[in-house]
GUNUFI-690490 format. One record per residue: residue number from 1; z, y, x of N, C-alpha, C, O in turn. Coordinates in steps of 0.05 Angstrom, whole numbers. Atoms other than C-alpha are relative to their C-alpha. Layout:
BEGIN
(NUM,(Z,Y,X),(Z,Y,X),(Z,Y,X),(Z,Y,X))
...
//
This chain:
BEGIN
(1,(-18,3,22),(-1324,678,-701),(16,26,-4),(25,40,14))
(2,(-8,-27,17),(-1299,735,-743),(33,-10,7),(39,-34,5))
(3,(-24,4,1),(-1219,747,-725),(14,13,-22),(6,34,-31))
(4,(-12,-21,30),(-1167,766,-788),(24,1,22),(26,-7,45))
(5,(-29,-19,-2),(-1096,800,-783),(17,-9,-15),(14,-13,-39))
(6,(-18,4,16),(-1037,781,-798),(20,17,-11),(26,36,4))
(7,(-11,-28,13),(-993,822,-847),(24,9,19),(42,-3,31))
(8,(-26,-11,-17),(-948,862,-814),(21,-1,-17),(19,-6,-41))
(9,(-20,9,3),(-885,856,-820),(24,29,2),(24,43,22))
(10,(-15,-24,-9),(-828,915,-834),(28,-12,8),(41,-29,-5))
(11,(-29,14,-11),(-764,902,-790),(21,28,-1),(9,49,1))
(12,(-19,-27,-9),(-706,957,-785),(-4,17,31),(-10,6,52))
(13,(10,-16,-29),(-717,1002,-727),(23,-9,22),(19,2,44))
(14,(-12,11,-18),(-661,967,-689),(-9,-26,6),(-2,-35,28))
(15,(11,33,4),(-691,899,-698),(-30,4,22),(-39,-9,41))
(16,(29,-1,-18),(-759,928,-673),(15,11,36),(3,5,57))
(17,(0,1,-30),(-723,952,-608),(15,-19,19),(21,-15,42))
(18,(-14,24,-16),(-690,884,-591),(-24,-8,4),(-25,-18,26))
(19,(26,18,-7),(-759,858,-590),(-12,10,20),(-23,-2,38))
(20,(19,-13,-18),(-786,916,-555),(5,-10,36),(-10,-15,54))
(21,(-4,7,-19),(-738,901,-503),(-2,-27,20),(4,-31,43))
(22,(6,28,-9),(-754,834,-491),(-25,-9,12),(-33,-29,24))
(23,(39,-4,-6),(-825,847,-479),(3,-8,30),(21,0,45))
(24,(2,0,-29),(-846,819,-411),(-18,25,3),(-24,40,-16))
(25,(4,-15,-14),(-877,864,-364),(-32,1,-12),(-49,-16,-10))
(26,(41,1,0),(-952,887,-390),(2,-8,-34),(-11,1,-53))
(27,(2,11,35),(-940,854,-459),(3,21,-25),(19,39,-29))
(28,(2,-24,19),(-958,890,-517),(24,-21,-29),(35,-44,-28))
(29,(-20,13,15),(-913,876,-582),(-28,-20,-16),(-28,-45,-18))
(30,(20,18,19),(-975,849,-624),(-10,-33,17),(-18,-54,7))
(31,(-1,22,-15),(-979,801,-565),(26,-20,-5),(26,-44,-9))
(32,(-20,20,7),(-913,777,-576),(0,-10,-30),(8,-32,-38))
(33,(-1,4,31),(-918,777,-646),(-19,-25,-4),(-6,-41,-16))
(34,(21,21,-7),(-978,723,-638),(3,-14,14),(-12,-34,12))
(35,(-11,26,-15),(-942,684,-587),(19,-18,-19),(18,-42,-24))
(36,(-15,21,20),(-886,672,-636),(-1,-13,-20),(16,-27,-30))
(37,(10,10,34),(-929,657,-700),(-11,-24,13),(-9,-47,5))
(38,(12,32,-9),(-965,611,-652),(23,-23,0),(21,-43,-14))
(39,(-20,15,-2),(-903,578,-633),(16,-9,-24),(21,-33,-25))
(40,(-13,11,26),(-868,570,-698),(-21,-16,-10),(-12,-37,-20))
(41,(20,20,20),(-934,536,-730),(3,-16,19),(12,-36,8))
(42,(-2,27,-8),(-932,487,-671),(24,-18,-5),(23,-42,-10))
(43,(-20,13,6),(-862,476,-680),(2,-23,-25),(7,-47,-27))
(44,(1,27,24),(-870,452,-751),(-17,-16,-3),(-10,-38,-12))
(45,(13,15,-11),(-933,426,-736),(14,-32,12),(9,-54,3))
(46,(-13,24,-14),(-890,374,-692),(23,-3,-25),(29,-27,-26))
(47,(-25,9,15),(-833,372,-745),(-11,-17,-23),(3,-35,-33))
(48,(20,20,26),(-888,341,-801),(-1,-18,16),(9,-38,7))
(49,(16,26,-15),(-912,295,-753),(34,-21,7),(40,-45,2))
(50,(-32,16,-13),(-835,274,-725),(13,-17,-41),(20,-40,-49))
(51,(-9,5,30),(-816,269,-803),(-18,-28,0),(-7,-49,5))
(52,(12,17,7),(-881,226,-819),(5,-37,30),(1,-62,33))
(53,(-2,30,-21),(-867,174,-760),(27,-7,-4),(32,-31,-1))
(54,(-28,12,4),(-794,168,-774),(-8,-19,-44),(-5,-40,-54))
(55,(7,18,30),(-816,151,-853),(-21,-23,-4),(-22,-36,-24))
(56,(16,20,-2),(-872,104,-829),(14,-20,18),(7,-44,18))
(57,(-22,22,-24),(-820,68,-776),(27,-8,-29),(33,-31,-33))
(58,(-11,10,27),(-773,64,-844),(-13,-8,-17),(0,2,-35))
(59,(21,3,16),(-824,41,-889),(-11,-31,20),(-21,-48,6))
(60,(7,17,-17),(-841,-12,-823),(32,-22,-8),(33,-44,-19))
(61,(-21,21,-4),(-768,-38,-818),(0,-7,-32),(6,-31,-37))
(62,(-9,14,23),(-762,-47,-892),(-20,-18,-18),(-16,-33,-37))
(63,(25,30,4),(-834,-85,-896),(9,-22,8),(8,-42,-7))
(64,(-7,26,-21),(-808,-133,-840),(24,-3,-1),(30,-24,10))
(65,(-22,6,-7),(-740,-127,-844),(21,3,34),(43,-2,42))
(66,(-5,-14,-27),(-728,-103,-776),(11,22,7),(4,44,13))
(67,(-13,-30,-5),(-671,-68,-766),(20,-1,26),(28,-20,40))
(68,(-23,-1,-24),(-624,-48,-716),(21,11,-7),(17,32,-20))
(69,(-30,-7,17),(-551,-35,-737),(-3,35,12),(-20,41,28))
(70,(-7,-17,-1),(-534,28,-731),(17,10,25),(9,25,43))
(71,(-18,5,-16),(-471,19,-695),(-4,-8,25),(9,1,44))
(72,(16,13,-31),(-510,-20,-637),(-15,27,16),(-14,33,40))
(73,(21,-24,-15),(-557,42,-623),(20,25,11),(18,38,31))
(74,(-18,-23,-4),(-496,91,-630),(16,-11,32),(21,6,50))
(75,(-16,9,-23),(-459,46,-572),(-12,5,29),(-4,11,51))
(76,(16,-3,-26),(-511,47,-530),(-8,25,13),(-11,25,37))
(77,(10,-24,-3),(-532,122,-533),(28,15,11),(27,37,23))
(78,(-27,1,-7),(-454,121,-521),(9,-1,29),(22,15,43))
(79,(3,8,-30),(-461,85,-454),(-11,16,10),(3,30,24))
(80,(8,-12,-20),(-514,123,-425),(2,25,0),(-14,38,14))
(81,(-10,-23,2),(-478,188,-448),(27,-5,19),(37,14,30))
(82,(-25,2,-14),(-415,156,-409),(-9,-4,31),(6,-1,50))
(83,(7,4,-29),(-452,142,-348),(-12,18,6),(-14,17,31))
(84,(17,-21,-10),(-493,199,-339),(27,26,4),(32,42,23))
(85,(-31,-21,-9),(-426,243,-344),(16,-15,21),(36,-4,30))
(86,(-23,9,-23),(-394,199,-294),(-17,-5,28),(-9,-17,48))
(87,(17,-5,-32),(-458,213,-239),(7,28,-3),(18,41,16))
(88,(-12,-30,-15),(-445,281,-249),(25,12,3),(25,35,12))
(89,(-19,0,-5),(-375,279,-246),(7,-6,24),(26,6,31))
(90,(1,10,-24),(-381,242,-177),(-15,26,21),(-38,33,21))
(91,(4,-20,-24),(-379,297,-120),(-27,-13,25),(-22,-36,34))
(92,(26,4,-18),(-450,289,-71),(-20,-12,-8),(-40,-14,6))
(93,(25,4,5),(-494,260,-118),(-13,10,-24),(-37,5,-27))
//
């Protein structure tokens, strides 16, 4: 399989030496440049997909009527935000 290029990109010459310096050890910049295009398309990749399952789980509760208050979920996420700060607040464990 034939590989293409992606367009380069012009940054300010301070911009390109924050990157430069970030470079791990051995890494070329076109390498990083291809790590982060990879990574941003997965990202949104997962952000379509998170989107489409939250609008098919809305689209579910309002077929069936199946909902959960609001207020109930907030209380709860409440609790185990109050108890998880009060194990690490507790000295030896």
């Amino acid at each position: 399989m034939k590989t293409a290029t992606i367009p380069s990109v012009r940054v300010e010459p301070e911009f390109r030496a924050l990157v430069e310096a970030v470079l791990a050890d051995g890494e070329t910049l076109s390498e990083f440049v291809e790590a982060s295009v990879r990574a941003a398309v997965e990202r949104r990749r997962l952000e379509v997909e998170f989107v489409a399952r939250g609008l098919r789980s809305r689209d579910d509760a309002r077929r069936t009527g199946d909902y959960v208050d609001a207020d109930l979920v907030l209380d709860g996420l409440q609790r185990k935000l109050d108890a998880a700060r009060a194990r690490l607040a507790t000295p030896g464990k």
